[in-house]
C-alpha positions in Angstrom: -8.0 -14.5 -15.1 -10.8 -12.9 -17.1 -11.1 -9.1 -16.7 -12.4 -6.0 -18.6 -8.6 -5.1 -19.4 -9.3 -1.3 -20.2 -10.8 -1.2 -16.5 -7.8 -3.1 -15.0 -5.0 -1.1 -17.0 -7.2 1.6 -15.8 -7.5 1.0 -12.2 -4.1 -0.8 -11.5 -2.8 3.1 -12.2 -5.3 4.8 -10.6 -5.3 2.7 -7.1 -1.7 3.1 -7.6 -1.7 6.8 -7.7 -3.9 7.1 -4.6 -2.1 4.9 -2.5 1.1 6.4 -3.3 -0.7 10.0 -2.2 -1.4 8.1 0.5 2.3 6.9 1.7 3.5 10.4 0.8 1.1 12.2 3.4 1.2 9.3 6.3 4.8 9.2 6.0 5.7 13.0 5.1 7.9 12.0 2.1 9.6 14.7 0.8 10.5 13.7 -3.1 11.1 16.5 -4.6 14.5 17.4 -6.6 15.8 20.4 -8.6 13.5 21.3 -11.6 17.0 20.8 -13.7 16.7 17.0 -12.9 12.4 17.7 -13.4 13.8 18.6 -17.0 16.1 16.5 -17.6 13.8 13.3 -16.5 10.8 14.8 -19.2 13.6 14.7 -21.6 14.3 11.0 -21.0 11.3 10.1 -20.6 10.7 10.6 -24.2 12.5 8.3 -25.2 11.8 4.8 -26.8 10.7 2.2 -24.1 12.0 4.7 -21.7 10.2 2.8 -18.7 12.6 -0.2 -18.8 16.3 1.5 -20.6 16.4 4.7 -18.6 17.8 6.5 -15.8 15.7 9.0 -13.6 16.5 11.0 -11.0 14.7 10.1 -8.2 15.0 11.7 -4.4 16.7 8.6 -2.2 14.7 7.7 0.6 14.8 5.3 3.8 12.5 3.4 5.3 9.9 6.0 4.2 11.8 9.1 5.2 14.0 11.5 3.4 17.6 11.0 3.6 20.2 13.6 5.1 22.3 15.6 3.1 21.6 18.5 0.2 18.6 17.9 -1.6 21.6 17.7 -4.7 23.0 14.7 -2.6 20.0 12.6 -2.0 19.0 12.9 -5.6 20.0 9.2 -7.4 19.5 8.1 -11.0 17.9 5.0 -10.5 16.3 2.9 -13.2 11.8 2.6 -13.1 12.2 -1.0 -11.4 14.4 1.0 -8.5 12.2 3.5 -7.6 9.0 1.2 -7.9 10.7 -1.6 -6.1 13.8 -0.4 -4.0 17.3 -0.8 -3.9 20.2 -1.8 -0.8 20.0 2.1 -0.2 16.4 3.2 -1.2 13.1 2.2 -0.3 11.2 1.8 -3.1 7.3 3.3 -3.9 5.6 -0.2 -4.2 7.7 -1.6 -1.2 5.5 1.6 0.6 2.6 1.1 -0.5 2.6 -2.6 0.7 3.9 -1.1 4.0 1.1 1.3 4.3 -1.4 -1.7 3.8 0.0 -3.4 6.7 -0.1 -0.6 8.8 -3.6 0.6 8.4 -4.7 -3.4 8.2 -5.9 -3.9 5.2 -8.0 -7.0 4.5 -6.5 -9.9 2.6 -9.2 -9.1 -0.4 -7.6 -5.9 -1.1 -3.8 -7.0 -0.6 -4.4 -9.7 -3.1 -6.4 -6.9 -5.5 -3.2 -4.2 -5.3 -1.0 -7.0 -5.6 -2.5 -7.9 -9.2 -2.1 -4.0 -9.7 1.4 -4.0 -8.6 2.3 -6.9 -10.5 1.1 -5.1 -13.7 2.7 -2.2 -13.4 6.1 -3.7 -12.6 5.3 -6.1 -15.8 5.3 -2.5 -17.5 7.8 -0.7 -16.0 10.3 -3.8 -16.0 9.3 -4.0 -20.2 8.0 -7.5 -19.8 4.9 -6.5 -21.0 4.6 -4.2 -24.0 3.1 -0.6 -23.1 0.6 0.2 -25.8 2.9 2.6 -27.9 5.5 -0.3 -28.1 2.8 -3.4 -29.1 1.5 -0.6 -31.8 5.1 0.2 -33.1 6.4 -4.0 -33.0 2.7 -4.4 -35.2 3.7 -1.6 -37.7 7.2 -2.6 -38.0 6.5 -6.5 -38.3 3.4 -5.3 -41.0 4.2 -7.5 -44.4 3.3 -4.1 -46.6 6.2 -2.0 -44.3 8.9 -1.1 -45.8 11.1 1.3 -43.1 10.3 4.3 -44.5 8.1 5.8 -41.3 5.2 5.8 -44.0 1.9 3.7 -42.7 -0.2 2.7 -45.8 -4.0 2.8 -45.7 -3.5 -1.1 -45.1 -1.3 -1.4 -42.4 -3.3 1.6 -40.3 -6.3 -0.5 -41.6 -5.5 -3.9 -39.9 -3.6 -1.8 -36.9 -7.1 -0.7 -36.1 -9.0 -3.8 -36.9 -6.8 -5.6 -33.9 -7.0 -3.0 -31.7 -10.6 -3.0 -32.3 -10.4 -6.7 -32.0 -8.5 -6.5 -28.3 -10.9 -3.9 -27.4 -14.4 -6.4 -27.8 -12.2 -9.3 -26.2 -12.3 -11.3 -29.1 -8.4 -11.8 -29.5 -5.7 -11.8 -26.6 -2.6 -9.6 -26.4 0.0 -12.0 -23.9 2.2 -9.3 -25.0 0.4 -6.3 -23.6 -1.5 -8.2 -20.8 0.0 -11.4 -19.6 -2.2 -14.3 -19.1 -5.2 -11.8 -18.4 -7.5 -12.6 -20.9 -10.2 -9.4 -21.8 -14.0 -10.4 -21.1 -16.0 -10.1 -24.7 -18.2 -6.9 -24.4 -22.0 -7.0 -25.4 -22.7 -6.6 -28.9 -24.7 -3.6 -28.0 -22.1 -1.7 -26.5 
């Protein structure tokens, strides 16, 4: 599939972001947790690949509603891939929005359209594709001039930005960032 893959990085996050406002008000979800677990989830979220090796606290819910109990015992630490997807106990965010699709009848078009979307960002979230800040630190680290020190030479920043460059025209693919999406070439006089 050939796309402009700035625009579908782009738009697979922003459709995603409105539909989930969307589930949260036609559903009345009521996600939120203690500011401590707030904290705590900024903190992890800083890590390394955080997407697809941490935990987050995330408020439980069922079948699109709050669960019963203290807010302190509906709050889980569930892995991205759970709270996009789901688990036994939880319902996940994607698993809503594809149920608010079906409810408000959306057209097979745009199922097929937030699907792609979907896909992508479970690609991400799951680590099977590469998020930018991961691709950029595998091409530092594999760089033939580095040498481990957390130093980046006028060389390697020089071809870092040459491929990025490169991916951003459409002239070279990134499988690693993108999957078998392959980037349209821009115009020359863009």
């Amino acid at each position: 599939m050939q796309v402009q893959l700035t625009d579908f990085e782009n738009a697979a996050f922003a459709v995603f972001v409105k539909l989930l406002s969307k589930v949260i008000l036609h559903f009345n979800l009521d996600l939120r947790i203690p500011m401590s677990k707030v904290h705590e989830n900024m903190r992890r979220a800083e890590a390394r690949e955080a997407a697809s090796s941490q935990l987050f606290y995330f408020r439980e819910s069922r079948n699109g509603k709050a669960g019963t109990g203290t807010i302190d015992e509906q709050v889980k630490q569930l892995d991205v891939h759970s709270v996009l997807v789901g688990t036994e106990e939880t319902t996940g965010l994607v698993t809503m929005v594809y149920s608010y699709l079906e409810l408000i009848g959306a057209d097979d078009a745009v199922r097929k359209k937030v699907s792609l979307y979907m896909d992508f960002i479970l690609a991400r979230a799951t680590g099977h594709l590469m998020t930018p800040a991961t691709w950029m630190r595998h091409f530092i680290r594999s760089h033939h001039e580095y040498r481990f020190d957390s130093r980046i030479s006028p060389r390697i920043a020089t071809d870092l930005l040459l491929r990025c460059h490169r991916l951003g025209l459409g002239l070279e693919t990134c499988p690693e960032m993108y999957g078998d999406m392959q980037m349209v070439p821009l115009a020359r006089n863009c």
